[in-house]
N, CA, C and O atoms as a printed pandas DataFrame, in Angstrom:
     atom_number atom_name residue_name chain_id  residue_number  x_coord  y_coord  z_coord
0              1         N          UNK        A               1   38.051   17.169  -24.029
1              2        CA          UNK        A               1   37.637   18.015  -22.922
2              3         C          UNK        A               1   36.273   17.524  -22.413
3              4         O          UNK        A               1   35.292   17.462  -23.155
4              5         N          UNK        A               2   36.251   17.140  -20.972
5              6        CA          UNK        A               2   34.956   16.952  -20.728
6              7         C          UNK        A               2   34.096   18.090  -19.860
7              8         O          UNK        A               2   34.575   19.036  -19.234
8              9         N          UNK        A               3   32.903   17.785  -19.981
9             10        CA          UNK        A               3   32.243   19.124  -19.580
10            11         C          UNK        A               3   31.503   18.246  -18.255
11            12         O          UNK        A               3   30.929   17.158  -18.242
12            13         N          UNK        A               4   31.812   19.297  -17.110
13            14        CA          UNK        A               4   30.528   19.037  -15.842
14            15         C          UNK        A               4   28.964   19.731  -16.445
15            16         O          UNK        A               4   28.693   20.775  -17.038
16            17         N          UNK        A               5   28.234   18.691  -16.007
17            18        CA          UNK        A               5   26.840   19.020  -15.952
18            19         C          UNK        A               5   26.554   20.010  -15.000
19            20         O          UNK        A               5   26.934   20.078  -13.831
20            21         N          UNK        A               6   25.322   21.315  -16.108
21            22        CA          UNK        A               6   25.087   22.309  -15.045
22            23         C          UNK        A               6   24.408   21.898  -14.229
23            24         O          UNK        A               6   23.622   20.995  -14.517
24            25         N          UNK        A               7   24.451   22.243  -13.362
25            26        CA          UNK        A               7   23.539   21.954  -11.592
26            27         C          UNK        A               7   22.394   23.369  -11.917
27            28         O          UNK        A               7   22.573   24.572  -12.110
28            29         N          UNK        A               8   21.120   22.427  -11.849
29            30        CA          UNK        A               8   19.875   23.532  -11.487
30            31         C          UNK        A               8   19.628   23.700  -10.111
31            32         O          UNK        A               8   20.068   22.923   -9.264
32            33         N          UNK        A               9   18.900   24.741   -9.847
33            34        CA          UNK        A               9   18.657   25.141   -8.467
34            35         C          UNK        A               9   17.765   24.369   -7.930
35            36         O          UNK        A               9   17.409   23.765   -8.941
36            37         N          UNK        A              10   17.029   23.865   -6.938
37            38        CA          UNK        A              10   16.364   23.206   -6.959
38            39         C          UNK        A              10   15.113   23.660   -6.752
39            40         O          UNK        A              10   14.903   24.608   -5.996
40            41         N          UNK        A              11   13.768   22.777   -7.662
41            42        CA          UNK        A              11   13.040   23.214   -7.745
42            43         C          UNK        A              11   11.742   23.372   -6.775
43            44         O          UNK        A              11   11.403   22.401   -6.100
44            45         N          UNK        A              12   10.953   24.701   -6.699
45            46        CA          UNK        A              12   10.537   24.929   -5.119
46            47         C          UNK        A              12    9.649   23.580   -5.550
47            48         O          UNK        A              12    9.772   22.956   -6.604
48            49         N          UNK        A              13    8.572   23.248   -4.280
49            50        CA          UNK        A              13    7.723   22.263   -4.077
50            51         C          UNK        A              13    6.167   23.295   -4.371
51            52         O          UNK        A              13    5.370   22.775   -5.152
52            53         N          UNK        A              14    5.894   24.230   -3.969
53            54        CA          UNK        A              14    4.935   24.424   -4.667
54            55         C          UNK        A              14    5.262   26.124   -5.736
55            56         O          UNK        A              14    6.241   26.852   -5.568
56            57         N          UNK        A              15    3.907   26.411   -6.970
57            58        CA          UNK        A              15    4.355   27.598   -7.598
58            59         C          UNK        A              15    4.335   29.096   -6.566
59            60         O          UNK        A              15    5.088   30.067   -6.631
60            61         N          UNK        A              16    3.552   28.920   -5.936
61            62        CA          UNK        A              16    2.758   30.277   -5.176
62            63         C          UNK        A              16    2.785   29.793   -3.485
63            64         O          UNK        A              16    2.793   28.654   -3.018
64            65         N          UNK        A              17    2.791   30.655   -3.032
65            66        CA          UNK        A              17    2.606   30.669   -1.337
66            67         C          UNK        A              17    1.110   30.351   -0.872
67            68         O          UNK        A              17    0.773   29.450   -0.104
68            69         N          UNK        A              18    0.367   31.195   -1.443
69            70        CA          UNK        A              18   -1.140   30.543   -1.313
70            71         C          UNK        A              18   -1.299   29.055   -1.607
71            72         O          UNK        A              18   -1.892   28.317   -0.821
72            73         N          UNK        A              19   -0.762   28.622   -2.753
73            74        CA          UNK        A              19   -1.003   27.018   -2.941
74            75         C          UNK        A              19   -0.050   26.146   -1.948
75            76         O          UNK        A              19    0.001   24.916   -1.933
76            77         N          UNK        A              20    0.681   27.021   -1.137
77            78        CA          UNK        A              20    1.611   25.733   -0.394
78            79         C          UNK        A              20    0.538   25.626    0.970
79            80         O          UNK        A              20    0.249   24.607    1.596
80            81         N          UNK        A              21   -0.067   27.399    1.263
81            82        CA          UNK        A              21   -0.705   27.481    2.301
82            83         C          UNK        A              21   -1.943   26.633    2.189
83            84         O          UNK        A              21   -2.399   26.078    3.189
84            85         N          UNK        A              22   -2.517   26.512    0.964
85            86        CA          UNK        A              22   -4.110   25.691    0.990
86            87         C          UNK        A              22   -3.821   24.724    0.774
87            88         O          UNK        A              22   -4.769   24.078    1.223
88            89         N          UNK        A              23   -2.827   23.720    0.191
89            90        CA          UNK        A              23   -2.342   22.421    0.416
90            91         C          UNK        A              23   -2.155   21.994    1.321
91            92         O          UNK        A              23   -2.703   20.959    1.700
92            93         N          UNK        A              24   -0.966   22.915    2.255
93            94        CA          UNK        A              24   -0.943   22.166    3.141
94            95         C          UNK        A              24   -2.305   22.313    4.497
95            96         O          UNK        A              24   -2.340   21.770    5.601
96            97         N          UNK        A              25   -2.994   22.970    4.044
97            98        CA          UNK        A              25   -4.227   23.411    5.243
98            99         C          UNK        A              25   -5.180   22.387    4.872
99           100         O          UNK        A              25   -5.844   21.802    5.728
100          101         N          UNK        A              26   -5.267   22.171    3.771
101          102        CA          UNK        A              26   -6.260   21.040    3.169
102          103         C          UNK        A              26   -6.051   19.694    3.376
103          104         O          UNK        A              26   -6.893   18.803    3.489
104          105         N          UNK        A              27   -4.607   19.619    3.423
105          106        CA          UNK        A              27   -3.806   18.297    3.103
106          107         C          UNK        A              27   -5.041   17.161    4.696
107          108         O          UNK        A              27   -5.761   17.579    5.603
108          109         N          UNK        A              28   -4.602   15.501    4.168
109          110        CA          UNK        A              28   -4.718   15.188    5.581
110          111         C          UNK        A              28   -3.944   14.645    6.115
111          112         O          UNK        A              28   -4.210   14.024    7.144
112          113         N          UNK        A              29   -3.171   14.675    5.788
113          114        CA          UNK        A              29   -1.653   14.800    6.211
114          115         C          UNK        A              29   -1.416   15.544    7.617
115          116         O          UNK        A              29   -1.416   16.738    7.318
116          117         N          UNK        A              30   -1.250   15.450    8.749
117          118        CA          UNK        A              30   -1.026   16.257   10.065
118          119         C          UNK        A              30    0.226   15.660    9.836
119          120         O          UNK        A              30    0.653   14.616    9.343
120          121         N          UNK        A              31    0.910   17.239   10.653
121          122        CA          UNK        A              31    2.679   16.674   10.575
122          123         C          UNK        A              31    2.641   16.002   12.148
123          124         O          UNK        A              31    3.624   16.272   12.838
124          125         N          UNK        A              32    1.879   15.387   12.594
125          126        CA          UNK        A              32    2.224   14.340   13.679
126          127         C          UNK        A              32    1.193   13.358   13.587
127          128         O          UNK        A              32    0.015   13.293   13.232
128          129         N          UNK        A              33    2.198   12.526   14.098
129          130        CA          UNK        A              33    1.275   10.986   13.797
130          131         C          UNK        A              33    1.258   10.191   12.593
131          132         O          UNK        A              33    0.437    9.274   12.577
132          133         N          UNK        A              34    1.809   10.311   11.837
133          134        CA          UNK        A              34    1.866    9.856   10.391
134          135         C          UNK        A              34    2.878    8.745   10.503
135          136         O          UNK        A              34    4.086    8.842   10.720
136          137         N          UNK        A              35    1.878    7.286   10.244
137          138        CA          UNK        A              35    2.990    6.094    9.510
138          139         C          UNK        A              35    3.293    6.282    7.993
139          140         O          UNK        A              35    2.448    6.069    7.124
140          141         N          UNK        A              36    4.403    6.646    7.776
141          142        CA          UNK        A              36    5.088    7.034    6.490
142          143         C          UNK        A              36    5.054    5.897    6.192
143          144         O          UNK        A              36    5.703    5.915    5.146
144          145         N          UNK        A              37    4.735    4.792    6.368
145          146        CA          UNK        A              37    4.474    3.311    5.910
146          147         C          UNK        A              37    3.398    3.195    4.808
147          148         O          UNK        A              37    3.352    2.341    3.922
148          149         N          UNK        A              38    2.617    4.124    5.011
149          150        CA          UNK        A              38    1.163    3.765    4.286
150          151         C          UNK        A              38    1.001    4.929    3.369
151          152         O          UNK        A              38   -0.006    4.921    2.661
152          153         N          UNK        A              39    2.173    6.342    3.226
153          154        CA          UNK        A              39    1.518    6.879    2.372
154          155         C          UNK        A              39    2.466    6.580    0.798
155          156         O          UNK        A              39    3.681    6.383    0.780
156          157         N          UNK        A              40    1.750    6.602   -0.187
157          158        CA          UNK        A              40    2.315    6.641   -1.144
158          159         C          UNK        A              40    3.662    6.994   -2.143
159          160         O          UNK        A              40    3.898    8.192   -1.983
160          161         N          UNK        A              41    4.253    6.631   -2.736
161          162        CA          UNK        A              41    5.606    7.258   -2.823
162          163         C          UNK        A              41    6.525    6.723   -2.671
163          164         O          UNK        A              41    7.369    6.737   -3.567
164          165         N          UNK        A              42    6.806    5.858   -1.182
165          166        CA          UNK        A              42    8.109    5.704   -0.673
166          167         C          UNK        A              42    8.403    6.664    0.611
167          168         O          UNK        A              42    7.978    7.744    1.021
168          169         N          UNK        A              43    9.119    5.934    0.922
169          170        CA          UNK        A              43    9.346    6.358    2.457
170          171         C          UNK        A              43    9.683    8.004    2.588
171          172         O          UNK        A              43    9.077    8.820    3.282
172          173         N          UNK        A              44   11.120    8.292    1.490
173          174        CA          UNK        A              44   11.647    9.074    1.260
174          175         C          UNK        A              44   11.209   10.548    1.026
175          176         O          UNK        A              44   11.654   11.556    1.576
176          177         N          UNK        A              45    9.909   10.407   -0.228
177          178        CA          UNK        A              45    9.133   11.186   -0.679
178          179         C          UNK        A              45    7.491   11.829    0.655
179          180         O          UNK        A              45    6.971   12.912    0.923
180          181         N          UNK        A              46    7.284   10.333    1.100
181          182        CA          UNK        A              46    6.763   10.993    2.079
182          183         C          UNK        A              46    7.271   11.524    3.549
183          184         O          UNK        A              46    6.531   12.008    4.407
184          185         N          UNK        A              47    8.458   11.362    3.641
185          186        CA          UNK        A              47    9.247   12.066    4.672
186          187         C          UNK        A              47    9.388   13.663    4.524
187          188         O          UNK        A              47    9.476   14.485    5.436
188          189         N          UNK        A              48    9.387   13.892    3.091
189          190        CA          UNK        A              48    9.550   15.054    2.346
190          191         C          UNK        A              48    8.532   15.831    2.695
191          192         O          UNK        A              48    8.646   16.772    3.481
192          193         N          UNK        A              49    7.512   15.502    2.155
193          194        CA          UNK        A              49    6.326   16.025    2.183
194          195         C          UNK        A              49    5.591   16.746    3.608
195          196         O          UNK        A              49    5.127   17.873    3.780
196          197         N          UNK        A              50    5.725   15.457    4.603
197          198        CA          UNK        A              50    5.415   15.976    5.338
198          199         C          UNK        A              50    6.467   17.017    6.260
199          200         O          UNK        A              50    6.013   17.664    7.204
200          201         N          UNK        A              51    7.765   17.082    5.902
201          202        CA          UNK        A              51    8.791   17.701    6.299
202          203         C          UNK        A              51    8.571   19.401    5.698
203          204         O          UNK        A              51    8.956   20.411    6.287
204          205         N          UNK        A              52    7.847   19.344    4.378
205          206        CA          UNK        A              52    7.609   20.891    4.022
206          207         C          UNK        A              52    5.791   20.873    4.429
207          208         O          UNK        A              52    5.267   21.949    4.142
208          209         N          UNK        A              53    5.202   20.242    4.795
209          210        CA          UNK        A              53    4.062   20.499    5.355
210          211         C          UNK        A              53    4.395   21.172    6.793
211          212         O          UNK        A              53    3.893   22.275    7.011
212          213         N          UNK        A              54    5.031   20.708    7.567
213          214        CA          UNK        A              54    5.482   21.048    8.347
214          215         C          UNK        A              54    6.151   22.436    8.485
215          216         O          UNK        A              54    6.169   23.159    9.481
216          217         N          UNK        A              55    6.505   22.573    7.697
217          218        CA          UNK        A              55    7.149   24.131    7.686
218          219         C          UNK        A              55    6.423   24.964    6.960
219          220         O          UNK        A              55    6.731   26.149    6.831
220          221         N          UNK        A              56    5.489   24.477    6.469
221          222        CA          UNK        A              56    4.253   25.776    5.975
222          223         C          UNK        A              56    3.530   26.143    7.354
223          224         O          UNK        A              56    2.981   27.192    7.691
224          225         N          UNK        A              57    3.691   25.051    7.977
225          226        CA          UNK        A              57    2.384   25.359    9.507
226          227         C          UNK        A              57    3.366   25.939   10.244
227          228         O          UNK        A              57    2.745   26.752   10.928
228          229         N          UNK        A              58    4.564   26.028   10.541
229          230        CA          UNK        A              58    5.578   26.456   11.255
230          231         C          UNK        A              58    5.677   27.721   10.857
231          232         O          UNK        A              58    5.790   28.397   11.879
232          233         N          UNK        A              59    5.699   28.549    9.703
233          234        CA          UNK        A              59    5.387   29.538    8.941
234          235         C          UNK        A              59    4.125   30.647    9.433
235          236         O          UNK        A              59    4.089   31.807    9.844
236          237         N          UNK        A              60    3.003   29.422    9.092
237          238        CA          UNK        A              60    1.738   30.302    9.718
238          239         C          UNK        A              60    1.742   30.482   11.280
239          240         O          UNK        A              60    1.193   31.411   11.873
240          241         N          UNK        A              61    2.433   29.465   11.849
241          242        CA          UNK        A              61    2.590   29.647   13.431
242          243         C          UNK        A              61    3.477   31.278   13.829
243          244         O          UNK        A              61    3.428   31.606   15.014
244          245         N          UNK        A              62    3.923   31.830   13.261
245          246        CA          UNK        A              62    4.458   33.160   13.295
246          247         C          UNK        A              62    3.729   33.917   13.548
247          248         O          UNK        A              62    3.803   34.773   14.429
248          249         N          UNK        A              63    2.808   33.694   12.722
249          250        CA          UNK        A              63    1.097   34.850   12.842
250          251         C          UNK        A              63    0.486   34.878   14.151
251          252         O          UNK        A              63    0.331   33.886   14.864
252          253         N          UNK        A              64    0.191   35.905   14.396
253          254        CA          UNK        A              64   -1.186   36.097   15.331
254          255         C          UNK        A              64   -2.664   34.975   14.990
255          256         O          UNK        A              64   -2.971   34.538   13.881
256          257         N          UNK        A              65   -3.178   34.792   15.919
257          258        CA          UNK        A              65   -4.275   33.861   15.332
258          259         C          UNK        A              65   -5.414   34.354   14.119
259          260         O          UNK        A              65   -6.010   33.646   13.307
260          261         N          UNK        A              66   -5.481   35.981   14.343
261          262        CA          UNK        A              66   -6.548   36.552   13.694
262          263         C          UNK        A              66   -6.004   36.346   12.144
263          264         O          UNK        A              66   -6.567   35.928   11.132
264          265         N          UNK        A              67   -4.479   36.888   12.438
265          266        CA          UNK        A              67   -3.609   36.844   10.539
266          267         C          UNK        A              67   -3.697   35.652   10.527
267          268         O          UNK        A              67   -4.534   35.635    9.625
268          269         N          UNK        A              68   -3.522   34.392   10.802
269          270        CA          UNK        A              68   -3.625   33.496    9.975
270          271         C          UNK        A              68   -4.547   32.736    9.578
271          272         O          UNK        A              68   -4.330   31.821    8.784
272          273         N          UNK        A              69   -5.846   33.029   10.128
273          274        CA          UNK        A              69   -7.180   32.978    9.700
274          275         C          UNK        A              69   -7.583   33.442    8.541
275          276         O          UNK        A              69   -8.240   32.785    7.734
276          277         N          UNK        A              70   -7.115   34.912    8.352
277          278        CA          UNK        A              70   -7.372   35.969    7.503
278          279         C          UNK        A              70   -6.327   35.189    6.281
279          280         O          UNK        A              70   -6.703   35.001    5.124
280          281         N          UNK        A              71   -5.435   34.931    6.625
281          282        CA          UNK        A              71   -4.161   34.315    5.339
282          283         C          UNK        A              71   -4.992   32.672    5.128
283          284         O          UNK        A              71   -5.608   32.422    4.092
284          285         N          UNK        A              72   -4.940   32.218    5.647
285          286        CA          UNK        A              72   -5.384   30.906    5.533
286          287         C          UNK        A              72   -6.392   30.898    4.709
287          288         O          UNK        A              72   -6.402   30.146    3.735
288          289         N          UNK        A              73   -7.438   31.783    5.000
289          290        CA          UNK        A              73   -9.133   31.766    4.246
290          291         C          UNK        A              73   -8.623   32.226    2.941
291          292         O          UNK        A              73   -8.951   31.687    1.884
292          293         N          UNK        A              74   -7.866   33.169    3.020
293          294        CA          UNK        A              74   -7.453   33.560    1.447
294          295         C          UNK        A              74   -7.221   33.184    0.554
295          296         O          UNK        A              74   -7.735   33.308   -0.557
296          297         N          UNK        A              75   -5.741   32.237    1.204
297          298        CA          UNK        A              75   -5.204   31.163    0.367
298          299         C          UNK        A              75   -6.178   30.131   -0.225
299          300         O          UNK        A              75   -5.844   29.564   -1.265
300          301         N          UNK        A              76   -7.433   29.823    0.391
301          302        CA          UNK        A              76   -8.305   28.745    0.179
302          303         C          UNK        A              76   -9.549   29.297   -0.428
303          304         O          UNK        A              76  -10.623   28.706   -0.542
304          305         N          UNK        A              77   -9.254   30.531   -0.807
305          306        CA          UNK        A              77  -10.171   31.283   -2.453
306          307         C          UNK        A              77  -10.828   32.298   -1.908
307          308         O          UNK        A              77  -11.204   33.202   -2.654
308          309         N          UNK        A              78  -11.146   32.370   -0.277
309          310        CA          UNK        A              78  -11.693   32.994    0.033
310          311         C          UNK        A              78  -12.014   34.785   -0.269
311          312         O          UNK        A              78  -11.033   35.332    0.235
312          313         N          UNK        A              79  -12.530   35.402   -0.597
313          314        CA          UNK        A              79  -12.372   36.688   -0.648
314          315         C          UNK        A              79  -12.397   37.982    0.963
315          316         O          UNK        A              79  -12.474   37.646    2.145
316          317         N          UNK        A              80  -12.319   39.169    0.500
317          318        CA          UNK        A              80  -12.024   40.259    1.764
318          319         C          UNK        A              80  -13.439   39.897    2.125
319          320         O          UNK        A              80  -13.859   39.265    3.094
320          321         N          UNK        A              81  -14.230   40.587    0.861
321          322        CA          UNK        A              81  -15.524   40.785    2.172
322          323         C          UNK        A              81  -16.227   39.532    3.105
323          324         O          UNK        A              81  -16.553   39.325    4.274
324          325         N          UNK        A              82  -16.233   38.960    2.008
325          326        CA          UNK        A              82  -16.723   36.968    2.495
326          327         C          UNK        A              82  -15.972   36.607    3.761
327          328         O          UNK        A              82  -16.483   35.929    4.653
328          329         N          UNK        A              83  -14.529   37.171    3.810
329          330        CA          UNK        A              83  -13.934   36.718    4.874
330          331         C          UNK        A              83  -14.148   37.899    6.259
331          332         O          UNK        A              83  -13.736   37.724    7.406
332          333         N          UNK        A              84  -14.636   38.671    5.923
333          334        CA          UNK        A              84  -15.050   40.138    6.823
334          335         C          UNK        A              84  -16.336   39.659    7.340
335          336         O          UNK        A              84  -16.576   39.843    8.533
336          337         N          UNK        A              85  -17.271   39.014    6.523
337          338        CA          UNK        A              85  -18.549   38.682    6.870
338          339         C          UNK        A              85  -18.096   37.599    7.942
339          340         O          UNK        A              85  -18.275   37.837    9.137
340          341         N          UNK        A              86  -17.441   36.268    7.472
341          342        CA          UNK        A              86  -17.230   35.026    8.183
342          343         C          UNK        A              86  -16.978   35.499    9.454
343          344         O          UNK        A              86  -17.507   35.095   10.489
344          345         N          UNK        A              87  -16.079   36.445    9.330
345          346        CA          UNK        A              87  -15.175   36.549   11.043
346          347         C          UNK        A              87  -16.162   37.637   11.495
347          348         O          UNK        A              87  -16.060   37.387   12.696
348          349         N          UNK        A              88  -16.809   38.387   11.463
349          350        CA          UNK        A              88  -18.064   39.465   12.312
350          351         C          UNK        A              88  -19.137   38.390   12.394
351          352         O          UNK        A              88  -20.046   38.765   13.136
352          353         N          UNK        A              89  -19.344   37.148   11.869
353          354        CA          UNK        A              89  -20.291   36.244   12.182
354          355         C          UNK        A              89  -20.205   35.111   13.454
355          356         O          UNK        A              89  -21.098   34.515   14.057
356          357         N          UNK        A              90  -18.897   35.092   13.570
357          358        CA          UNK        A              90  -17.853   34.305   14.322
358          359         C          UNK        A              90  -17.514   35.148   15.872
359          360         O          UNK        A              90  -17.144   34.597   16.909
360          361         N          UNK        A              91  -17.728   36.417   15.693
361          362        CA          UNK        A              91  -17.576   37.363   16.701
362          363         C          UNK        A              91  -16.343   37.714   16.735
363          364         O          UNK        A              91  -15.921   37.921   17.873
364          365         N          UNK        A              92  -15.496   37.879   15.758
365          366        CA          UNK        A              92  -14.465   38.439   15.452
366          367         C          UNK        A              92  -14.308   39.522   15.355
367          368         O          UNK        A              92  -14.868   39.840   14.306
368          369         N          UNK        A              93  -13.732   40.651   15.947
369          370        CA          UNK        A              93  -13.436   42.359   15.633
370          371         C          UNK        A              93  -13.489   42.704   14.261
371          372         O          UNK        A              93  -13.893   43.843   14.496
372          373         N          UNK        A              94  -13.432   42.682   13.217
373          374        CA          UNK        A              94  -13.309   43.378   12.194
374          375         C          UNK        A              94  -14.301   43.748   11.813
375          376         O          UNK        A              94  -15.380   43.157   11.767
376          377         N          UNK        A              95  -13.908   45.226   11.363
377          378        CA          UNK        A              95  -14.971   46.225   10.503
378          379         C          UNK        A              95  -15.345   46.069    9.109
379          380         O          UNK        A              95  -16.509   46.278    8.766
380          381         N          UNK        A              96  -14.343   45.677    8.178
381          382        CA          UNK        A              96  -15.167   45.641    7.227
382          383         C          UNK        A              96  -13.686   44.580    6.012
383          384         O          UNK        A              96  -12.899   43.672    6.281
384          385         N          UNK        A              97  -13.893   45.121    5.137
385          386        CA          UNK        A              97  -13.033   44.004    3.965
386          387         C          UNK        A              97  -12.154   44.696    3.846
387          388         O          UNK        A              97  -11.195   43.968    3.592
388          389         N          UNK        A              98  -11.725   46.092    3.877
389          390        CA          UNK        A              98  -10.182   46.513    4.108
390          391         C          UNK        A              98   -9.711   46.630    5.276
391          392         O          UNK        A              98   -8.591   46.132    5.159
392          393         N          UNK        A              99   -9.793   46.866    6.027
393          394        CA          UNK        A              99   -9.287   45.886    7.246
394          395         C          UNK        A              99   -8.757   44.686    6.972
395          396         O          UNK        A              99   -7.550   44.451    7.040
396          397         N          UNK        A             100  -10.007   43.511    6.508
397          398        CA          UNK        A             100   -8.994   42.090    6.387
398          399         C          UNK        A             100   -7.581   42.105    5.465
399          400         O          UNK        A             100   -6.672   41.281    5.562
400          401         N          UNK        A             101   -7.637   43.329    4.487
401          402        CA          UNK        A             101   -7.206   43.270    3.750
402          403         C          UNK        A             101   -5.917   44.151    3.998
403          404         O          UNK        A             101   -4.932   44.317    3.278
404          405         N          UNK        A             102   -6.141   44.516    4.881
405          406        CA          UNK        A             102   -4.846   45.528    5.684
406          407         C          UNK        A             102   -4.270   44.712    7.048
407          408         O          UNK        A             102   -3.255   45.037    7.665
408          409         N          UNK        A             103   -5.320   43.367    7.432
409          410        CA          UNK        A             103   -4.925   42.589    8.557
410          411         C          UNK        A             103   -3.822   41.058    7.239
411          412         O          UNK        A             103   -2.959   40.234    7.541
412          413         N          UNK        A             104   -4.266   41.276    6.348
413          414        CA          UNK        A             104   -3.851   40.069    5.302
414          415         C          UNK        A             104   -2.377   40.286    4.768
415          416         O          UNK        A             104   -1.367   39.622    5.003
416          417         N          UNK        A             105   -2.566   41.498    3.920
417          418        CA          UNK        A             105   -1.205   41.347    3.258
418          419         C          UNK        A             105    0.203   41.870    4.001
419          420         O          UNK        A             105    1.273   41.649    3.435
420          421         N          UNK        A             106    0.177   42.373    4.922
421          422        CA          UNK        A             106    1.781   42.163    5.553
422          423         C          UNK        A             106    2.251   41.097    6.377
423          424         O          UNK        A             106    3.414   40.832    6.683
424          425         N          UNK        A             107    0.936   40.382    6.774
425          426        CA          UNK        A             107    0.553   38.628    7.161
426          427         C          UNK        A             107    1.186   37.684    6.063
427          428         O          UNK        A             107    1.791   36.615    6.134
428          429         N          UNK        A             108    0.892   38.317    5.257
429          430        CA          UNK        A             108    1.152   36.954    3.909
430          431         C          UNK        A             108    2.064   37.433    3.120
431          432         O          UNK        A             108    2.157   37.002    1.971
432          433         N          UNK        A             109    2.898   38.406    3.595
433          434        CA          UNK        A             109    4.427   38.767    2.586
434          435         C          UNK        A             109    4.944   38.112    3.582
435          436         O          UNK        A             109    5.526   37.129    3.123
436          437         N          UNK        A             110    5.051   38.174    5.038
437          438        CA          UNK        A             110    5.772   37.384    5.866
438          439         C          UNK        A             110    5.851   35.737    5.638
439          440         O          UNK        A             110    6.913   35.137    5.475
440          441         N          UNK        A             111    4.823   35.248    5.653
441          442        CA          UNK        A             111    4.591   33.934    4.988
442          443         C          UNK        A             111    5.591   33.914    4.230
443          444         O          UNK        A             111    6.743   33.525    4.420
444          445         N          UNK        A             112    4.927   34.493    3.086
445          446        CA          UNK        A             112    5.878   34.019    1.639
446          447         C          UNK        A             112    6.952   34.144    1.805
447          448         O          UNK        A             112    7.731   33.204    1.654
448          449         N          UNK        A             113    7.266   35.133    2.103
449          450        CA          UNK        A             113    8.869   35.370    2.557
450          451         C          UNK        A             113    9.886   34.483    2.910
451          452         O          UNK        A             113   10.897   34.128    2.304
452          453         N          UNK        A             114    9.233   34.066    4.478
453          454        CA          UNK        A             114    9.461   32.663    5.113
454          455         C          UNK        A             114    9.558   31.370    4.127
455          456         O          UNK        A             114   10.548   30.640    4.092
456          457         N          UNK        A             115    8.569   31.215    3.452
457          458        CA          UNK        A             115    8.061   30.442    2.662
458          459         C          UNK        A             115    9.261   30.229    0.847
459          460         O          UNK        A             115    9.554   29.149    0.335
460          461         N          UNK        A             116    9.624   31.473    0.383
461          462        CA          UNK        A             116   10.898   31.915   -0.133
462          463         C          UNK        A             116   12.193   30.875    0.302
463          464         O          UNK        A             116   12.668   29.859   -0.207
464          465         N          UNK        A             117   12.540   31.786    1.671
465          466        CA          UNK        A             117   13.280   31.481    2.647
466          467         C          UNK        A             117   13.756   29.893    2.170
467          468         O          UNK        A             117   14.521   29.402    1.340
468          469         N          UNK        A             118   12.913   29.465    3.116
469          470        CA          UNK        A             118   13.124   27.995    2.787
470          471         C          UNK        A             118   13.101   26.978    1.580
471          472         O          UNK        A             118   13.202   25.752    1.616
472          473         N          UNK        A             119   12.937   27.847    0.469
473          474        CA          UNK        A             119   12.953   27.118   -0.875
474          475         C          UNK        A             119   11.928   26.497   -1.171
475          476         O          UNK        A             119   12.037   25.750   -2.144
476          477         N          UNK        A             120   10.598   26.561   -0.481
477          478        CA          UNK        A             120    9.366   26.009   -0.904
478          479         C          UNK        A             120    8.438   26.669   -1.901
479          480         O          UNK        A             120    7.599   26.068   -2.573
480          481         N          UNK        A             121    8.714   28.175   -1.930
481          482        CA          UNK        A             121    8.250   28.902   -3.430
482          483         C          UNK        A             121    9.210   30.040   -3.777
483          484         O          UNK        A             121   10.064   30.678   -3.162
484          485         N          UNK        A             122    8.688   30.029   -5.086
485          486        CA          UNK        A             122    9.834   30.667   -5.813
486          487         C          UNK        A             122    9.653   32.477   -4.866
487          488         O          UNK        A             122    8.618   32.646   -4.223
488          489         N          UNK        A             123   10.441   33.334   -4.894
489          490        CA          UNK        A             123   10.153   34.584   -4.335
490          491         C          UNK        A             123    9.339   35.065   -5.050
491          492         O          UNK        A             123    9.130   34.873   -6.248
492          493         N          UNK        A             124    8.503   36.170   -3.820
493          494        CA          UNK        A             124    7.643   37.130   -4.435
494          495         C          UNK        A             124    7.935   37.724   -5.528
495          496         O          UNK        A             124    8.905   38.478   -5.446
496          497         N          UNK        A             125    7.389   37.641   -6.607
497          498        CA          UNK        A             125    7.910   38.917   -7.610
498          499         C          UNK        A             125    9.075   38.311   -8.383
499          500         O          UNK        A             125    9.863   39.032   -8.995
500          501         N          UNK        A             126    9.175   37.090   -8.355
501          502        CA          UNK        A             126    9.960   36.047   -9.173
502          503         C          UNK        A             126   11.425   36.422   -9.072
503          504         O          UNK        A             126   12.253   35.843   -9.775
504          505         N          UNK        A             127   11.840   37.570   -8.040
505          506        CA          UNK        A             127   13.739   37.833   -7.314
506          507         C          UNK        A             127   14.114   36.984   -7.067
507          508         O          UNK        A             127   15.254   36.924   -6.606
């Protein structure tokens, strides 16, 4: 009797939504313009890459500009009030760090969600 090999699911590309969001925000990688010639890997792998870079920014492109400021800074360690200060320094509307924090997280379940969605992190809450 022979046995088929189990098939795993495949595994997301990053653990958390914040780390796909500050990777790819950090990355220098722009999903345009890139000779996949020169980056590391192989053609294949960097086709990849920038193919889910691409859909993290496609992701944050959903947002309003203010949420994805507010999601973006987050993802990249930032905290509420630090990020309440940044944007009232910037001349940004917000009152104070719950606010950002009430402008953040139904911003960034959507993300993740999206982000889910497409198999780039595992779901919220590990479902």
């Amino acid at each position: 009797m022979t046995r088929e090999p189990l098939s795993l699911p495949p595994r997301p590309r990053w653990p958390t939504p914040d780390r796909a969001i500050e990777e790819s925000t950090r990355s220098p990688l722009d999903a345009r313009g890139i000779d996949l010639r020169r980056l590391p890997g192989g053609t294949q792998d960097a086709q990849e890459a920038v193919h889910a870079y691409s859909q993290v920014h496609a992701a944050l492109g959903m947002l309003e500009d203010r949420e994805r400021r507010v999601v973006v800074a987050y993802a990249c360690g930032g905290s509420y009030r630090g990020i309440a200060k940044a944007m009232k320094e910037a001349g940004w509307p917000v009152g104070s760090s719950s606010q950002v924090r009430r402008i953040h997280r139904p911003a960034w379940e959507r993300v993740a969600a999206r982000l889910a969605e497409l198999g780039l992190c595992p779901p919220v809450g590990g479902t």
